[in-house]
MMTF fields as JSON, N, C-alpha, C and O atoms, coordinates in Angstrom:
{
  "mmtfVersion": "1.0.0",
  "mmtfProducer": "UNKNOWN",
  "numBonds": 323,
  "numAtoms": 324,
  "numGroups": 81,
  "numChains": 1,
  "numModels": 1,
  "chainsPerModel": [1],
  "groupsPerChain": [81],
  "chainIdList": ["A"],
  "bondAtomList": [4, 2, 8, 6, 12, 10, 16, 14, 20, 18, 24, 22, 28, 26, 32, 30, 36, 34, 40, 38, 44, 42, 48, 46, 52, 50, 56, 54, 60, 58, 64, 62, 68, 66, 72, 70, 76, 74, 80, 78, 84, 82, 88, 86, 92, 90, 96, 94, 100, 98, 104, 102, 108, 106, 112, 110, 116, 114, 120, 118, 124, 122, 128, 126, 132, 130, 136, 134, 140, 138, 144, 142, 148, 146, 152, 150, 156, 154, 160, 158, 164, 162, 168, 166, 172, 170, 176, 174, 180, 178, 184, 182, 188, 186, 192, 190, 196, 194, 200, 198, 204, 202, 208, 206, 212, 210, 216, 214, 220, 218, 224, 222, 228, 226, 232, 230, 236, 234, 240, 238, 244, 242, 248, 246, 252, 250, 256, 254, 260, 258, 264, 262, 268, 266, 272, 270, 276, 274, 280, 278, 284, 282, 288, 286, 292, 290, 296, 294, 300, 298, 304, 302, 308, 306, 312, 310, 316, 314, 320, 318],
  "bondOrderList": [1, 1, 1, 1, 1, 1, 1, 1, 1, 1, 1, 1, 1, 1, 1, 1, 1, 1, 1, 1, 1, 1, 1, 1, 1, 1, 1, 1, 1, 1, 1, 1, 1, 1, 1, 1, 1, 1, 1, 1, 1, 1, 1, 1, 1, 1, 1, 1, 1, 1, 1, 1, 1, 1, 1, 1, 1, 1, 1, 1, 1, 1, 1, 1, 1, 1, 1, 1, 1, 1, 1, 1, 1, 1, 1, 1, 1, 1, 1, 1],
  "groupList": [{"groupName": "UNK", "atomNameList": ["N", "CA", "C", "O"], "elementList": ["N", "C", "C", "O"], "formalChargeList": [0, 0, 0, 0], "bondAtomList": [1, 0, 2, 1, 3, 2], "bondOrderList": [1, 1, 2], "singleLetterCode": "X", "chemCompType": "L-PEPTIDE LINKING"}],
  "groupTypeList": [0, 0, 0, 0, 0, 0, 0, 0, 0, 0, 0, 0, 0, 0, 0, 0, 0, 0, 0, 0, 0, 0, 0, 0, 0, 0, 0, 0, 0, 0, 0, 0, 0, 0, 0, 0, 0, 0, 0, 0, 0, 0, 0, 0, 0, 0, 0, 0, 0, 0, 0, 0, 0, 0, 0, 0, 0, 0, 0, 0, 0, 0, 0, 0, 0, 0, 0, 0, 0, 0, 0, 0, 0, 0, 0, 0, 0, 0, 0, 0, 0],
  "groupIdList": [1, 2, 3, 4, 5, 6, 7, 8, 9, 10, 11, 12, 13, 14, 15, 16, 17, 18, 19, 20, 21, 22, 23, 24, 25, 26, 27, 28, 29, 30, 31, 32, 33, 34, 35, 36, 37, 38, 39, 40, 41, 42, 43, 44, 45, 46, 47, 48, 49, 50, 51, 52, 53, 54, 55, 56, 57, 58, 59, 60, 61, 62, 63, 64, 65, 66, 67, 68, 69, 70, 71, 72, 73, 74, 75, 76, 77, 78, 79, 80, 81],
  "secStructList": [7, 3, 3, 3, 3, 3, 6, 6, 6, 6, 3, 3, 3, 3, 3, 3, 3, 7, 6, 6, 1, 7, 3, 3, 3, 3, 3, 3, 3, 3, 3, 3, 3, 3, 3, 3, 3, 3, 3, 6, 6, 3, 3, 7, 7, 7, 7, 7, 7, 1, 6, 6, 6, 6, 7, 7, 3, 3, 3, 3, 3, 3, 3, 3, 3, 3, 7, 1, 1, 1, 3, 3, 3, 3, 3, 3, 3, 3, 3, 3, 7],
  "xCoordList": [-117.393, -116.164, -116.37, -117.008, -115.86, -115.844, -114.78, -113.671, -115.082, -113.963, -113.7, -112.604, -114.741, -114.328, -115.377, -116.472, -114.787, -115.766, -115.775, -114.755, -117.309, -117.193, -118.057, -118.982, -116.838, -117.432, -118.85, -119.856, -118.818, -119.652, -121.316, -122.228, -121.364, -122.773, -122.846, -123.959, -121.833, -121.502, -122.107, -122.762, -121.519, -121.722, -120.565, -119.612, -120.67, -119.626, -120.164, -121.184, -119.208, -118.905, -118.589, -117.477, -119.713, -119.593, -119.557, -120.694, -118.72, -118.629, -118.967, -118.212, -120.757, -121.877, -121.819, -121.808, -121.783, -121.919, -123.326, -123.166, -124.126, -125.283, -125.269, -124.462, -125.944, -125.648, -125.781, -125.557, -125.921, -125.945, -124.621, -124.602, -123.618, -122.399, -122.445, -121.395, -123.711, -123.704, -123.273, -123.793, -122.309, -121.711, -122.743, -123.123, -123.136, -124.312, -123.628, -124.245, -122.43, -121.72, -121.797, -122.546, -120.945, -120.927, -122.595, -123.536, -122.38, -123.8, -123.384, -122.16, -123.681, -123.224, -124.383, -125.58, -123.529, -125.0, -124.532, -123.413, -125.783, -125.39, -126.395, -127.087, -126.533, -127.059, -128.317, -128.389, -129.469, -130.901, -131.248, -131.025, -131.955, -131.567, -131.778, -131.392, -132.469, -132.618, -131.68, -131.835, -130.696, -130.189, -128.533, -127.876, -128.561, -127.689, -126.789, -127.099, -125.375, -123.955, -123.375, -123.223, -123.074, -122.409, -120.711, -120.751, -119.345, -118.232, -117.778, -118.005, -117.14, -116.625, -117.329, -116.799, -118.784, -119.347, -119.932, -120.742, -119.338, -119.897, -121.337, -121.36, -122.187, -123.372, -122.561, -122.072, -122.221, -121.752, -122.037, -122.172, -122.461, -122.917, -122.589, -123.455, -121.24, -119.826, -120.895, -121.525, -120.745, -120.847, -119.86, -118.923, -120.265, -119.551, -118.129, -118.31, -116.692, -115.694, -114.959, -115.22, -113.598, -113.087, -112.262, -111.52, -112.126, -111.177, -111.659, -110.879, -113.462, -114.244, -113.665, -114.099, -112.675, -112.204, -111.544, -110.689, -112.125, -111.154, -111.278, -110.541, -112.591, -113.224, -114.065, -114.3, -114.953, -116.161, -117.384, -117.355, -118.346, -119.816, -120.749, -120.767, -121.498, -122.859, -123.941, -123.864, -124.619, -125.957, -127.333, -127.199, -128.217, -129.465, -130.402, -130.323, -130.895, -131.868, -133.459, -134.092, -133.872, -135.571, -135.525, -136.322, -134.865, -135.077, -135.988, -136.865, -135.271, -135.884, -134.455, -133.828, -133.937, -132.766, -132.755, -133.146, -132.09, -132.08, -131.558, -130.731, -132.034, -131.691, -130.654, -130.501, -130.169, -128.445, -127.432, -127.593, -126.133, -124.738, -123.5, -122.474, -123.485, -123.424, -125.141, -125.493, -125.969, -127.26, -126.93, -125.781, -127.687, -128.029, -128.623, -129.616, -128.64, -129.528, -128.921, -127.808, -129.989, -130.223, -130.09, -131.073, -128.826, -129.268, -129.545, -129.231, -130.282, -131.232, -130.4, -130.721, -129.196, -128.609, -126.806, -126.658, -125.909, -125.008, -123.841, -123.472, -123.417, -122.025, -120.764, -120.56, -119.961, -118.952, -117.911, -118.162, -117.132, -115.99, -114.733, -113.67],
  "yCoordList": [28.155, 28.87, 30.337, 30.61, 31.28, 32.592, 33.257, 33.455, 33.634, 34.228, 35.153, 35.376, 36.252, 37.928, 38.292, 37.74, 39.793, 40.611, 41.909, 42.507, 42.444, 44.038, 44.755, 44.63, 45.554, 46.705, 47.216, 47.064, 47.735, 48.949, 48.285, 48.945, 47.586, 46.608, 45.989, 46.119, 45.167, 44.382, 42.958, 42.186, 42.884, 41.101, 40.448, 40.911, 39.148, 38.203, 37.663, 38.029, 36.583, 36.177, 34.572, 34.279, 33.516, 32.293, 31.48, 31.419, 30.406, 29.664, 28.652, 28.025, 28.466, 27.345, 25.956, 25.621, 25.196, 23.997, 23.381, 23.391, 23.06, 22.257, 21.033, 20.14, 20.911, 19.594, 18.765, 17.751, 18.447, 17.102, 17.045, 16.377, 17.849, 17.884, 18.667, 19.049, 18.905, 19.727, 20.837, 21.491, 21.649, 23.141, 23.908, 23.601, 24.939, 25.664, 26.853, 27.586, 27.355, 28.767, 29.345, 28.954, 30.763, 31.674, 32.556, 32.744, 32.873, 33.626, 34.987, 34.946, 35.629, 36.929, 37.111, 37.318, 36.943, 36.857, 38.464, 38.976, 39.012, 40.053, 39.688, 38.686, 40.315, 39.466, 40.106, 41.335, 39.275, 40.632, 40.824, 40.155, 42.023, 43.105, 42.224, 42.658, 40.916, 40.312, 38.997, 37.999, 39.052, 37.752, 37.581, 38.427, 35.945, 35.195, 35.094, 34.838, 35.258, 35.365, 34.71, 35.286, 33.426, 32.702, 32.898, 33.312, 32.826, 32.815, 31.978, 32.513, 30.69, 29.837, 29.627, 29.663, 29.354, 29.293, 30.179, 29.926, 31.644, 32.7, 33.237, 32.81, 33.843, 34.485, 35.685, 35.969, 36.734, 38.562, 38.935, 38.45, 40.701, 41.66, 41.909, 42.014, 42.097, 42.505, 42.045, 41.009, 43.296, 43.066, 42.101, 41.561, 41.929, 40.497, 41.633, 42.851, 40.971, 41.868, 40.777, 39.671, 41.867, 40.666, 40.065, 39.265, 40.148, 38.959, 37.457, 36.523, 37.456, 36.1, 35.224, 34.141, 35.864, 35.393, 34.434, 34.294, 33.194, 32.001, 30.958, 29.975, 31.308, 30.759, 30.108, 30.412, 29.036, 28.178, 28.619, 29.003, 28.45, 28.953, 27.968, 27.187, 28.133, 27.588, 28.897, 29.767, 28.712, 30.138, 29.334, 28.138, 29.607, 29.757, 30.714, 31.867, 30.672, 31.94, 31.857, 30.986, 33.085, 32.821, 32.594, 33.315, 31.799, 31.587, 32.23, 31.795, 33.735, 34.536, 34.998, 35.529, 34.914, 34.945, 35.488, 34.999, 36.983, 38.087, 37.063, 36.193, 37.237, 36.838, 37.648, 37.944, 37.849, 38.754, 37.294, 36.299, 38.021, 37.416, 37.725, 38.149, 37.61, 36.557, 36.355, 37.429, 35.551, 35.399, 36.327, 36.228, 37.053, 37.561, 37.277, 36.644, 37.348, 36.364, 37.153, 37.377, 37.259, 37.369, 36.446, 35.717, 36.203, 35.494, 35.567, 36.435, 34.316, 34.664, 34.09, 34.405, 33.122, 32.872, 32.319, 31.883, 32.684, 32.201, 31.815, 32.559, 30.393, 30.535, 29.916, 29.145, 30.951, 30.987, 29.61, 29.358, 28.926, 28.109, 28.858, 28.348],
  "zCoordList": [13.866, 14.127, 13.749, 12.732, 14.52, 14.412, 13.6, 14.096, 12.3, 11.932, 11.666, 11.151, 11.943, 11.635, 12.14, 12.246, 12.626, 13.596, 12.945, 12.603, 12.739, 11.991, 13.582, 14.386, 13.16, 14.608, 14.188, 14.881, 13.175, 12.489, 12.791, 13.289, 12.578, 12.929, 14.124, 14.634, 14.963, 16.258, 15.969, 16.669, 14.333, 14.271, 14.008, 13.382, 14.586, 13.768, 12.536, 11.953, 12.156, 10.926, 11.387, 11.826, 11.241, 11.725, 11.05, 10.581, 10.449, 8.965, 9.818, 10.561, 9.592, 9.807, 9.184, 7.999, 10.371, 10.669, 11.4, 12.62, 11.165, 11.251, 12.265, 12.004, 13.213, 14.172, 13.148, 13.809, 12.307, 11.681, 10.59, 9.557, 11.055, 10.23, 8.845, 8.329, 8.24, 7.274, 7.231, 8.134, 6.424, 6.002, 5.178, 4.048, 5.903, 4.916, 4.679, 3.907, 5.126, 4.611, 5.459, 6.355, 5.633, 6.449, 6.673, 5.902, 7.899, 8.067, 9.011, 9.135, 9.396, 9.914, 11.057, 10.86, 12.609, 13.851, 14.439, 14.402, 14.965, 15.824, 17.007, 16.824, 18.071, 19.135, 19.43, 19.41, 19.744, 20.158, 21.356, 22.365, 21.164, 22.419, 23.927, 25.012, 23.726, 25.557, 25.315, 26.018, 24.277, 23.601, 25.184, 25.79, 25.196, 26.66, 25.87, 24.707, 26.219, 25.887, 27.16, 28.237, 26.885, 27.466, 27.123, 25.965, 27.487, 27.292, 28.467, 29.552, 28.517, 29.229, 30.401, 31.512, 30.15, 31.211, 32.027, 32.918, 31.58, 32.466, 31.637, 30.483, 31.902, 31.287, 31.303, 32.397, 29.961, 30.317, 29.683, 28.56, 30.249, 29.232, 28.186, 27.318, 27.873, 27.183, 25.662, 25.452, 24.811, 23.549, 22.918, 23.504, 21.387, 20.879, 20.468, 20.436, 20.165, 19.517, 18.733, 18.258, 18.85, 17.954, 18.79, 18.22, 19.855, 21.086, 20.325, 20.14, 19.843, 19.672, 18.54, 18.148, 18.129, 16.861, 17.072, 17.947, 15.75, 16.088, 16.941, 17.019, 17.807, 18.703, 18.347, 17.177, 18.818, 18.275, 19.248, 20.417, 18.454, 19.247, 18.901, 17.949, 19.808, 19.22, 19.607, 20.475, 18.914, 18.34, 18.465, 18.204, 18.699, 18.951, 17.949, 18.373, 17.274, 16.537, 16.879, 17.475, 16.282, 16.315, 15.154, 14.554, 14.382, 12.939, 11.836, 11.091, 12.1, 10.912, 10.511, 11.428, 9.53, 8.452, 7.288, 6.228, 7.58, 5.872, 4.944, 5.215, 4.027, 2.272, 1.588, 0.403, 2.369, 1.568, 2.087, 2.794, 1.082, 1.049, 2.112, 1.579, 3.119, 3.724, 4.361, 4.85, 4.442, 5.439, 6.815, 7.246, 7.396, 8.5, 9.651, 9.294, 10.827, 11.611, 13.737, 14.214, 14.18, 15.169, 16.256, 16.387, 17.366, 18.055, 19.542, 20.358, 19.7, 20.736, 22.177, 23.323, 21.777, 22.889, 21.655, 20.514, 22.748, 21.865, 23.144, 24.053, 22.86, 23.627, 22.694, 21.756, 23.776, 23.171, 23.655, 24.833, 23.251, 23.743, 23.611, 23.966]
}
């Protein structure tokens, strides 16, 4: 689930859920530079905002993840519901 959007960087704020039902905490995605943005099916350019809020995603990474509070992370495909 998406729950806050910071302009200043162009990431969200996704309180992570694990396919296997596990909660690992919020993580903070911003998208990379050849990264697929799906929204209801459509593929769009449109940077992430805060319309995304409140919304559920699923994310994709190259699983390399900063070691700061909230975790950081790049993704490589993300859609939105």
């Amino acid at each position: 689930m998406i729950t806050d959007f910071y302009e200043e960087k162009g990431q969200v704020l996704i309180d992570n859920e694990e396919d296997n039902g596990n909660k690992s905490g919020p993580i903070l995605i911003s998208l990379h530079t050849n990264a697929e943005l799906i929204i209801e099916g459509e593929i769009v350019a449109a940077p992430l905002d805060d319309t995304l809020v409140g919304r559920s995603a699923d994310v994709w990474t190259g699983g390399v993840i900063a070691k700061s509070y909230p975790p950081q992370t790049k993704a490589l495909k993300m859609v939105i519901h």
